[in-house]
N, C-alpha and C positions, 0 to 999 in steps of 0.2 A: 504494500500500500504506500502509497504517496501524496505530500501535497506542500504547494510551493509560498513560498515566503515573499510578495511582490517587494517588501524595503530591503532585503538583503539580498534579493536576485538568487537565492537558493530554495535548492530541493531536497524534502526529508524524505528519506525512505525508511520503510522498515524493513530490517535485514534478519530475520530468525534464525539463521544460521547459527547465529554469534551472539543473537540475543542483545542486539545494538540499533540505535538509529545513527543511518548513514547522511553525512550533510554532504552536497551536490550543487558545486559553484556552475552558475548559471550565466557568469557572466560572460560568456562566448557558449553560446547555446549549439555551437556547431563544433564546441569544441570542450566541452563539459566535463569535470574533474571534480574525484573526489576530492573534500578540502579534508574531512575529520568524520569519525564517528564517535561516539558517547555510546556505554555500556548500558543498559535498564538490569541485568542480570539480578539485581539485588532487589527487584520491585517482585522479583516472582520466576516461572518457565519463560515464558514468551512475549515478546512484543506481537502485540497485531493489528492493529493502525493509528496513523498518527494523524493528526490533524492542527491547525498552524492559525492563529487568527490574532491580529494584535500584540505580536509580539511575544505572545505564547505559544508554546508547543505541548499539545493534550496529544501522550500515549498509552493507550491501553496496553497493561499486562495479562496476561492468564496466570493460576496458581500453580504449582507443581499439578495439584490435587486438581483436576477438571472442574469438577463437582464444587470443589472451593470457592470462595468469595476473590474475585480477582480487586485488581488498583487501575485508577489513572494514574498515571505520572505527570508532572508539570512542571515544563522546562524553560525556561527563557531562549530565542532564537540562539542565542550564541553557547549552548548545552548546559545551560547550569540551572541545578534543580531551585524549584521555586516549592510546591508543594505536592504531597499526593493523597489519595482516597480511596478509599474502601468501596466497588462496585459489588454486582455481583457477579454470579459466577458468570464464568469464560465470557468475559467483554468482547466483541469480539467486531466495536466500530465506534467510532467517535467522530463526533463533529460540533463545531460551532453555530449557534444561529446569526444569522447574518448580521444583526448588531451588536454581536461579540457579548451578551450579556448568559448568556447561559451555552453550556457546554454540556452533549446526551451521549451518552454511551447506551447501546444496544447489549444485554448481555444474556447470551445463549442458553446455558442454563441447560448445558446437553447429559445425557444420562451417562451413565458408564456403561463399558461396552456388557456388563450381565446383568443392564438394566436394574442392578437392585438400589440405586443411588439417582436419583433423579432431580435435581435441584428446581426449583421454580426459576423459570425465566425472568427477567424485570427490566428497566430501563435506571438509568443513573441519570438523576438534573445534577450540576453543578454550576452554582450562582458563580457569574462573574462581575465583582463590584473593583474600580479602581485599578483595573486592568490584573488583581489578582483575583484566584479564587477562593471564595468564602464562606461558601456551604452547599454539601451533598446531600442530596438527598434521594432513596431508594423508594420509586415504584413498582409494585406489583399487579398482579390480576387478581388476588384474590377480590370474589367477591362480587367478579363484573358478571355482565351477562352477555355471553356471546351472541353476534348473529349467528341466526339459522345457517348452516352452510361449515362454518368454520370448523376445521379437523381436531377433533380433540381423541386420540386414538392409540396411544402409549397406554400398556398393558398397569392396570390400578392408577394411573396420572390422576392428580387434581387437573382442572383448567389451566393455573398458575404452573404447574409442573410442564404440563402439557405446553405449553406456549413459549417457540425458541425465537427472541426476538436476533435479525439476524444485520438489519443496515438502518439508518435513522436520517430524513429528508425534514428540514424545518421549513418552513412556509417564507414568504417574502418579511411578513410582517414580524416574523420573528417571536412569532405567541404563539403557534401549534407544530408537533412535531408527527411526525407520520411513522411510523416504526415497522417494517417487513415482519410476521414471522413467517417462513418461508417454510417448512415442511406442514404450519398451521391453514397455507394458503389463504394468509389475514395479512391484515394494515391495522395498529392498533392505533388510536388514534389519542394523542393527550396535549393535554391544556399545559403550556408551559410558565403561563404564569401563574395560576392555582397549585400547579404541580400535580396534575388530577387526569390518571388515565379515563377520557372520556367512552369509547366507544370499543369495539372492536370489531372491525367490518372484515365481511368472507367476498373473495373474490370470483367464486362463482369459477366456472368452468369452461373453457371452447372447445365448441361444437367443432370437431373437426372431420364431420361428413358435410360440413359445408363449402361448395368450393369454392378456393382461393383460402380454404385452413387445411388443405389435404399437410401430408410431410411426407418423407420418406423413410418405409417402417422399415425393411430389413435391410441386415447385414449381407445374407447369402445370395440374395437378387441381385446378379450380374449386372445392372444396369438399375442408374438411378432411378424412381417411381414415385413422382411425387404426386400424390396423389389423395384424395378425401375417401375416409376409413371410419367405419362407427366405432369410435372413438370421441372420448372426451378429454380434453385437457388442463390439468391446474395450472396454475396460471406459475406460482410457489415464485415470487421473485426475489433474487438475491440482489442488487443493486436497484436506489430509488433515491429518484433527486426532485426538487420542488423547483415550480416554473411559475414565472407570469407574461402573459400577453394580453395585449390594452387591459389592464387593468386586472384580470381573473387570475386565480391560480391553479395550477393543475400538476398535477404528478408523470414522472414515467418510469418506467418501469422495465428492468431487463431479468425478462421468465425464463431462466435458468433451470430451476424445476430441481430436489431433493428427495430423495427417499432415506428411511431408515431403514439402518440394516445394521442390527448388531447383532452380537452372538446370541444374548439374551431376549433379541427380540428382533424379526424381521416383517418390514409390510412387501417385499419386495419377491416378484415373479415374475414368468414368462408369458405371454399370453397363452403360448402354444398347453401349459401349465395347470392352465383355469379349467375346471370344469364351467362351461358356457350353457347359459338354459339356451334350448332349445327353440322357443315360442320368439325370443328375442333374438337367437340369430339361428335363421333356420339354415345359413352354407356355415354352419361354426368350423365345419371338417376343412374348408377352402380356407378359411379364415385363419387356422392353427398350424397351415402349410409353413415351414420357417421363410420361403420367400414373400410372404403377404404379410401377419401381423402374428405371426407365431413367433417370433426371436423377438419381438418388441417387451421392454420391462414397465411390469404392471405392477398394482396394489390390491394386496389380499385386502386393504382395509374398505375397501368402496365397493360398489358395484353388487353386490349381492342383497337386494334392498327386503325380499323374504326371510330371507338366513336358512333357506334350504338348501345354502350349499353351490348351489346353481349363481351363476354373475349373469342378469341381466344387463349388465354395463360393464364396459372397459376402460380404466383411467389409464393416461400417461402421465409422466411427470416432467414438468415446463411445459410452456407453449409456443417453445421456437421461435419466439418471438418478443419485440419490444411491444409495450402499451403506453397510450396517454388515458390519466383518468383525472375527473375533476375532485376537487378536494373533498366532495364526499364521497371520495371513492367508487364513482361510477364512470364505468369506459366508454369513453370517448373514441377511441381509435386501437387498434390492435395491428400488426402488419401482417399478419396471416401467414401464408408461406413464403411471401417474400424472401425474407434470409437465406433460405436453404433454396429459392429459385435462383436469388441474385449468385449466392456462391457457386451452386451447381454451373452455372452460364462463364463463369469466368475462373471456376478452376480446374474442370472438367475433372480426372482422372482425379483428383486431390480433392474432390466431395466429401462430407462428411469426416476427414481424418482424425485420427485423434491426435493430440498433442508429446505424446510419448514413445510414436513407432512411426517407423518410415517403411516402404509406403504402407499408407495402411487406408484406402478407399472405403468406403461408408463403414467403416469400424464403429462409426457412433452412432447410425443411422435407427440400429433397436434400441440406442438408449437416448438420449434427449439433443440431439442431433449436434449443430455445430453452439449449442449452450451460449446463447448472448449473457453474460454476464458484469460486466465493466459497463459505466455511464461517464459520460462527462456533458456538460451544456456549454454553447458558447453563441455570445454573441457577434455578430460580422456583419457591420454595412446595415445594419436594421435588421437581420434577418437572426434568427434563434436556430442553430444546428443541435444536431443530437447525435454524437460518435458511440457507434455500441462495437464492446470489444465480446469476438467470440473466442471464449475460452478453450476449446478442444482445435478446431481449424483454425482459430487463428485471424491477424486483421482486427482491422477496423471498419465498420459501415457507417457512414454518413446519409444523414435525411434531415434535410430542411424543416422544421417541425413549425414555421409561423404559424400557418394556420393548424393547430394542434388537429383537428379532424380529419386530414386530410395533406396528411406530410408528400415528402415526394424526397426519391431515392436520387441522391446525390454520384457517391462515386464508394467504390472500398478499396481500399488500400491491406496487402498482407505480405509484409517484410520477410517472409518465413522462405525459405529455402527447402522445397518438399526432398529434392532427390540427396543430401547431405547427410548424414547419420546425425541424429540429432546429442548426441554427446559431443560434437563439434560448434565450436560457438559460430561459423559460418552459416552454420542448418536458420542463424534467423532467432525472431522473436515466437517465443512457445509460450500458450498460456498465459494471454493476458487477464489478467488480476483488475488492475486499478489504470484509471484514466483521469487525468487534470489538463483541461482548460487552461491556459493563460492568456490574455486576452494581451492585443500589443501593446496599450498603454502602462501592463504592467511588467511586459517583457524587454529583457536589458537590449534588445536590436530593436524593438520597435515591431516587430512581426508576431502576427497572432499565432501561438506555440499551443502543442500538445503532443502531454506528456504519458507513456505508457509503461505501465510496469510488470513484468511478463515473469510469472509465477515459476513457470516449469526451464525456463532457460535461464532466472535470475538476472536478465536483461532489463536495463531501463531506456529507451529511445525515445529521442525527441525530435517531433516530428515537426517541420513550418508547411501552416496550412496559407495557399495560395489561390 
């Protein structure tokens, strides 16, 4: 994860490796050098995002212990600790609201892997008064009442248990913060100046026997098939940033899509797997072929709305796709199969890859295809872009998002080197993570920059957008 510093023309990264934040002089952006890294090791296991506003720098740690209460850490730009605080368990995103007065960590709240440990999920406020920070405070769910829709499906979970919050988007005005949990397929929604989780909205599902939401299901299908399949898709997004245009706010969203699967407890199957009722899919036998929707990975938890055993319904998890929704959480816009059409058209043979194997053509095609995951916003010339990084293939996609209802596909850019072994740092950027905008008035050339941070190659590129 990364995010940059416009008064000092650097970039923080988080480097887990080493259990360090890495500082990234900026000032020859064509030419960018490590200046220094600072240790967090002493906050905990893990650094896992940082975040940079007013001359603070908020790092989330995790604890040895998963299950444990993690810390922010809070550093001054030039690495010297200022304070830190008590979140909860595995923090695992932080950000500031845009007028620098509170600071939210997202924190996961994820089970152990034999499920007999399961912490509640929560959010962390921290007041920012006088440019320090002054007071945390720990929200939970107990107590809320979910909408209808929202997954609550961990074996004995409370709600609060059940609920992993995963990325946190605050609004323009800097009073509401929008929180992912992303295997809950929710946005929870809370009041930041009450300090008072308000709401908890379910995302609902896409129809993807609709077409222009088809995808492409197998791995084994010698030739890409994208196409609409009864199927439904959770939406489960891991990255979500806040927008406004003439005056409204609106959300977007990049559908990644999550399953559990641990030793202790797994939602996760093949379709081919499912015993299918009959009356709901009378070619089930066509259907569980591995080149149709048989290798595709489903959830034991849905779909079977009798409990005789039989799935009237087939989930997938993500929906291949970016979303804009308006701040209450209703979708405005969805890109359908676009992603996996645009890539298919322009990487032909390198469809679907994953980001760990060369070659490896629709390797991810039965599990949640080329996974948009990464968001950045940026303003240009009047117009509002939306860069979504796909996490398994790779790239960036660009779309004009002014008119949120009705975006329009720009261009994709994918630095990745398919024919290279990718334990060569040639093979390219793998696995983008995190994306940062820098708009040119705060970049040290004057040229509107973006920044990319790529998980699986430990690559950071910066890219000038022209």
């Amino acid at each position: 994860m990364v995010d940059y510093d416009p008064v000092t023309k650097r970039l923080f990264s988080v480097n887990s490796e080493n259990d360090s934040i890495v500082i990234i002089d900026l000032a020859d952006p064509s030419a960018a050098k490590l200046e220094r890294e600072f240790s967090v090791a002493e906050y905990g296991a893990e650094p896992t995002c940082v975040a940079i506003k007013g001359g603070l720098v908020a790092v989330t740690v995790r604890a040895e212990d998963k299950q444990a209460p993690g810390k922010v850490v809070f550093f001054t730009t030039g690495g010297e600790f200022v304070s830190v605080h008590e979140t909860g368990a595995l923090p695992d995103n932080v950000t500031f609201s845009p007028d620098g007065r509170f600071c939210v960590t997202a924190n996961e709240g994820e089970p152990s892997d034999d499920y007999k440990n399961d912490p509640e999920g929560s959010v962390t406020v921290i007041t920012i008064s006088g440019g320090k920070p002054v007071e945390a405070s720990q929200l939970t769910f107990d107590g809320l009442v979910p909408a209808a829709g929202v997954r609550v499906f961990g074996p004995g979970a409370t709600l609060a248990q059940d609920l992993e919050p995963e990325f946190v988007a605050i609004s323009g005005d800097s009073k509401t913060a929008f929180v992912v949990c992303q295997e809950n397929n929710a946005i929870a929604v809370i009041d930041l100046i009450e300090k008072k989780v308000i709401s908890l909205k379910a995302l609902g599902t896409k129809d993807h026997s609709v077409e222009g939401n088809g995808f492409d299901a197998s791995d084994k299908a010698a030739a890409v098939m994208i196409r609409p399949w009864p199927v439904k898709g959770l939406y489960q997004p891991d990255a979500i940033l806040s927008f406004e245009i003439d005056g409204k706010g609106y959300l977007i969203t990049a559908n990644e899509g999550d399953a559990r699967d641990y030793e202790g407890f797994s939602e996760e199957t093949r379709v081919a797997d499912l015993k299918l009722d009959g009356t709901a899919f009378s070619n089930a036998a066509d259907l569980q072929d591995d080149e149709q929707l048989g290798r595709l990975k489903t959830t034991t938890a849905l779909g079977d709305s009798d409990g005789d055993g039989a799935h009237e319904e087939i989930y997938a998890f993500g929906a291949r796709s970016f979303s804009i929704w308006d701040e209450g959480v209703n979708l405005v816009y969805d890109s359908g199969d676009g992603l996996e059409r645009i890539t298919a058209e322009l990487l032909g043979e390198n469809f679907n890859s994953t980001n760990d194997e060369q070659p490896s053509f629709k390797n991810r095609s039965d599990d949640k295809g080329p996974e948009p995951e990464a968001l950045a916003l940026g303003i240009i010339e009047g117009k509002t872009y939306a860069f979504v990084g796909l996490e398994r293939v790779g790239g960036i996609v660009v779309f004009d998002i002014t008119a949120p209802a009705a975006p329009v596909f720009v261009t994709y850019a994918n630095p990745r080197d398919f024919a290279t072994p990718i334990e060569s740092v040639e093979a390219g950027d793998l696995g983008p993570e995190d994306l940062e905008f820098i708009p040119a008035a705060d970049s040290s050339n004057g040229k509107n920059l973006l920044i990319s941070a790529n998980e699986v190659s430990g690559t950071i590129s910066v890219f000038e957008l022209k």
